[in-house]
C-alpha positions as CSV (number, residue, x, y, z in Angstrom):
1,X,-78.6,123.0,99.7
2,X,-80.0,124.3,103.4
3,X,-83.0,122.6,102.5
4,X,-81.5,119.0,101.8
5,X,-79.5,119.6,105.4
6,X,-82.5,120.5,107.1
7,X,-84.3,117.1,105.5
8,X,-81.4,114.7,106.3
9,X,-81.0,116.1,109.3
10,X,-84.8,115.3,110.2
11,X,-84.9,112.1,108.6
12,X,-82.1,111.3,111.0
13,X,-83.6,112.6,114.0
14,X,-86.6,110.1,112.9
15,X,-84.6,107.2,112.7
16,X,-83.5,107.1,116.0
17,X,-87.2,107.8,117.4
18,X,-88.3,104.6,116.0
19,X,-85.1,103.1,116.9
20,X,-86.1,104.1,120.4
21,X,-89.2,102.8,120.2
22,X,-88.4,99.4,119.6
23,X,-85.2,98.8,121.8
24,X,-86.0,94.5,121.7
25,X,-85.3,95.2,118.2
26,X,-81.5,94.5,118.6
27,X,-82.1,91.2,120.3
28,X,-80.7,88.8,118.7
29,X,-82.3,85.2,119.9
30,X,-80.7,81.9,119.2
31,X,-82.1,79.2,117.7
32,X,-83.1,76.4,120.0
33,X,-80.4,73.6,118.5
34,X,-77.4,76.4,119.0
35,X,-78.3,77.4,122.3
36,X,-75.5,76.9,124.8
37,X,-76.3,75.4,128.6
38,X,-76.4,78.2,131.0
39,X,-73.6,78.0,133.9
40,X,-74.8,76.7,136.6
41,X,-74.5,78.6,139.9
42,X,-75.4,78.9,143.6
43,X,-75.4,81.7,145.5
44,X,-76.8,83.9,148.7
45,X,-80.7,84.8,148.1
46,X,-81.1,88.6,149.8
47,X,-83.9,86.7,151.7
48,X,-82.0,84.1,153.4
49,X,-80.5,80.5,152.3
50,X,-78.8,79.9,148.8
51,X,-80.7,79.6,145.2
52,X,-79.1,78.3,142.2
53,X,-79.9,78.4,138.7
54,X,-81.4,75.0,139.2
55,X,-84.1,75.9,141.1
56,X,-85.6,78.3,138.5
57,X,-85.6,74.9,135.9
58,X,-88.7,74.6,134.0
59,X,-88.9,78.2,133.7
60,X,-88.1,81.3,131.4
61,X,-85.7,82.9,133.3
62,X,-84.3,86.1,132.9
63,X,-81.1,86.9,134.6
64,X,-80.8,90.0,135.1
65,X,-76.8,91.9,136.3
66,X,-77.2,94.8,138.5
67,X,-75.7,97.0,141.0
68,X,-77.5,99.6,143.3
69,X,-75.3,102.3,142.2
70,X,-76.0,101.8,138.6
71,X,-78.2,104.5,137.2
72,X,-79.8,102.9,134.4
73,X,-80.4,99.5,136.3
74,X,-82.8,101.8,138.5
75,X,-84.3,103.1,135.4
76,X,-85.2,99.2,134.1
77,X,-86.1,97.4,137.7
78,X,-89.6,98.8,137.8
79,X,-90.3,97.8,134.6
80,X,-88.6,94.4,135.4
81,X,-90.7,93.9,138.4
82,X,-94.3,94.8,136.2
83,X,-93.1,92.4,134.0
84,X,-92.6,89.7,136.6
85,X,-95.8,90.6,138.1
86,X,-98.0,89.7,135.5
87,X,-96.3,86.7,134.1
88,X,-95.0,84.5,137.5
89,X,-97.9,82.7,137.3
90,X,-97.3,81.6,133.3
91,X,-93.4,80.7,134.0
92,X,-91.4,84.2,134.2
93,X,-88.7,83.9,136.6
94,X,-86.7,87.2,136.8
95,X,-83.3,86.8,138.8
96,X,-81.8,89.8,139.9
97,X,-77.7,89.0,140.6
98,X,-76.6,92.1,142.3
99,X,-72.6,92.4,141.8
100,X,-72.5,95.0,144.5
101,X,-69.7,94.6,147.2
102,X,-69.8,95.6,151.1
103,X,-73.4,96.4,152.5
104,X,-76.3,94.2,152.3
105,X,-78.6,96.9,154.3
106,X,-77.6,99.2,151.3
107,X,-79.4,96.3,148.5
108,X,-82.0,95.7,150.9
109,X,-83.1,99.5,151.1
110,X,-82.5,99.8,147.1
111,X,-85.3,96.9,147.1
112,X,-87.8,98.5,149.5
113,X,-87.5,101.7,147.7
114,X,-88.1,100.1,144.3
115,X,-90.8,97.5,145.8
116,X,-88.9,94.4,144.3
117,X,-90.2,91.4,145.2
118,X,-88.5,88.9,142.3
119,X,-85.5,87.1,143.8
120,X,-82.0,88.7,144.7
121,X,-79.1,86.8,144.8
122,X,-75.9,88.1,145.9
123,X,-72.6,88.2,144.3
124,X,-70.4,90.6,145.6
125,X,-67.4,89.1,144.8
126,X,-68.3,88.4,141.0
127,X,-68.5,84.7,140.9
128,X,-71.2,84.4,139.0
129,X,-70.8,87.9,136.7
130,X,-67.5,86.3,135.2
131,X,-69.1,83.0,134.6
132,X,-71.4,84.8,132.5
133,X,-68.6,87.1,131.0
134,X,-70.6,90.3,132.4
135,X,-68.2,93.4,132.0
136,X,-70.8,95.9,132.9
137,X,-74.1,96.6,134.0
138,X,-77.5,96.1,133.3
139,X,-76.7,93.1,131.4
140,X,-79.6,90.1,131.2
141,X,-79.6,86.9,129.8
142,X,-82.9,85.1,128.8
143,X,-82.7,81.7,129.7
144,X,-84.7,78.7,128.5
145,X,-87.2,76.5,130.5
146,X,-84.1,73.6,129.7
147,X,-81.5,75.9,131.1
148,X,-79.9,77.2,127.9
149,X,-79.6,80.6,126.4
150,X,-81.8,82.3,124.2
151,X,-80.3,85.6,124.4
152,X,-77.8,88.0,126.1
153,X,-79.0,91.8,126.6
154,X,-76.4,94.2,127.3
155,X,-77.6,97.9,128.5
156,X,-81.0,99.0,130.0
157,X,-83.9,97.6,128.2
158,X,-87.8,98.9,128.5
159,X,-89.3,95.2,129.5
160,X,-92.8,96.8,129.2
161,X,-92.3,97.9,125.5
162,X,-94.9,95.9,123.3
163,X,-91.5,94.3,121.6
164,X,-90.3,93.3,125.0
165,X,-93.7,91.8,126.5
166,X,-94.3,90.2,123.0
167,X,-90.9,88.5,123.4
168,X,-91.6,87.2,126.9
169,X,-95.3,86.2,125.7
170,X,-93.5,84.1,122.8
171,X,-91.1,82.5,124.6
172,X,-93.9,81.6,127.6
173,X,-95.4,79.8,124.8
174,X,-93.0,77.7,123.5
């Protein structure tokens, strides 16, 4: 009996390794002809002037909800910012919407530090969060080159997995 426990117990403990492993895995995309239109937005860019979701068109956007204080939106930004790197020039648009209220030196530091150079928008007072239903933090959408929703992403997400870049490299294509 000590023997089946000790199996169960390690075939669980397996499970969740590859379940780890593949974190995309729970993505659930929608198919082009049920994909709603994105709310439209405009809002303070960190670097100055406004930006609206109109001005990423053409593009696969991913929209990214974020606070500085927000431990495992630290853990994904790097990753984020990779990912950005070395598909701008195909059509990535990452969009980071930071819900934070009060100091804009505070964002601006938090950007530095993490060397992010993909757009920051500002929405302290949650304007564009509760269009997009956001209750917490990291939460991405993946947004069409037509402005419509291929998928929402709650939680932090490892956008260098082979899942994740696979995605991305998919979705570039299309």
């Amino acid at each position: 009996m000590l023997n089946r426990k000790i199996l169960f117990l390690l075939l669980m403990m397996a499970g969740g390794i590859t379940q780890a492993a593949t974190p995309l895995a729970k993505i659930s995309v929608i198919a082009e002809a049920d994909r709603p239109v994105a709310p439209a937005f405009e809002i303070e860019n960190l670097r100055g002037g406004n930006s609206s979701l109109l001005d990423y068109k053409g593009k696969l956007v991913l929209l990214n909800f974020w606070a500085t204080w927000c431990v495992p939106c630290t853990k994904e930004m790097p990753g984020m910012e990779t990912l950005w790197q070395d598909y701008k020039d195909q059509g990535l648009e990452i969009v980071a919407v930071s819900v934070d209220e009060g100091s804009r030196s505070r964002i601006e530091n938090f950007s530095k530090m993490f060397g992010i150079n993909f757009p920051i928008l500002l929405d302290p007072e949650s304007e564009v969060s509760d269009l997009y239903e956001v209750s917490g933090v990291p939460t991405s959408f993946l947004i069409d080159r037509n402005g419509k929703i291929i998928a929402r992403i709650v939680g932090t997400e490892d956008w260098l997995s082979p899942d994740a870049v696979s995605l991305v490299q998919e979705l570039l294509a299309q």
